[in-house]
C-alpha positions as CSV (number, residue, x, y, z in Angstrom):
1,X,-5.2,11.5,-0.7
2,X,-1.9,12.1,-2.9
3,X,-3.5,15.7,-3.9
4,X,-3.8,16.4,0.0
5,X,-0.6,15.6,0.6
6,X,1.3,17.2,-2.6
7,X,-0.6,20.6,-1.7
8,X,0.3,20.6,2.1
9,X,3.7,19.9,1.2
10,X,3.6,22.4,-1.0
11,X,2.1,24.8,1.5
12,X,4.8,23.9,3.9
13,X,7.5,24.7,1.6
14,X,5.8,28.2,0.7
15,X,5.8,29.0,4.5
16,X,9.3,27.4,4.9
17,X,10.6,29.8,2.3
18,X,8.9,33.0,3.5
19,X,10.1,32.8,7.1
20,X,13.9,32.4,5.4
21,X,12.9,35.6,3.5
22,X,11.8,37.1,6.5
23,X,14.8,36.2,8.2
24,X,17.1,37.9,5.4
25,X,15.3,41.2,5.6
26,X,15.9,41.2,9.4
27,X,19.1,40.6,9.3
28,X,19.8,43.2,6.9
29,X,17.8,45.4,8.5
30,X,19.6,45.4,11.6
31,X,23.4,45.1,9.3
32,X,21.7,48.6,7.7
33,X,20.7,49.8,11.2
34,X,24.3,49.2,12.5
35,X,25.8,50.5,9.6
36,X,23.9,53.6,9.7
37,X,24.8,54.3,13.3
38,X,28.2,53.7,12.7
39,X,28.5,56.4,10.1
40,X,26.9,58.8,12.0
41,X,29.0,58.4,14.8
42,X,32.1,58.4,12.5
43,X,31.0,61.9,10.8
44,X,30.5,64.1,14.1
C-alpha cells in the first residue's frame, strides 16, 4: 500500500510540475507576442 501511495504522489508531483511549466511557456509566449507587436509598431 506504501508503494501505491509513494508512486501516486509521485505522479501528482510530475503533473504538478508540468502544468507550472506549461504555465511559464504561456506566459512568455504571450510577453514574446506582446513584445513583438510592440516593436513592430514602434519601427513603422
Amino acid at each position: 500500500m506504501d508503494v501505491l501511495k509513494s508512486l501516486l504522489s509521485f505522479l501528482l508531483m510530475m503533473g504538478a510540475v508540468a502544468v507550472i511549466i506549461g504555465l511559464l511557456a504561456g506566459l512568455f509566449m504571450i510577453v514574446f507576442s506582446i513584445a513583438t507587436g510592440v516593436d513592430e509598431h514602434l519601427q513603422e
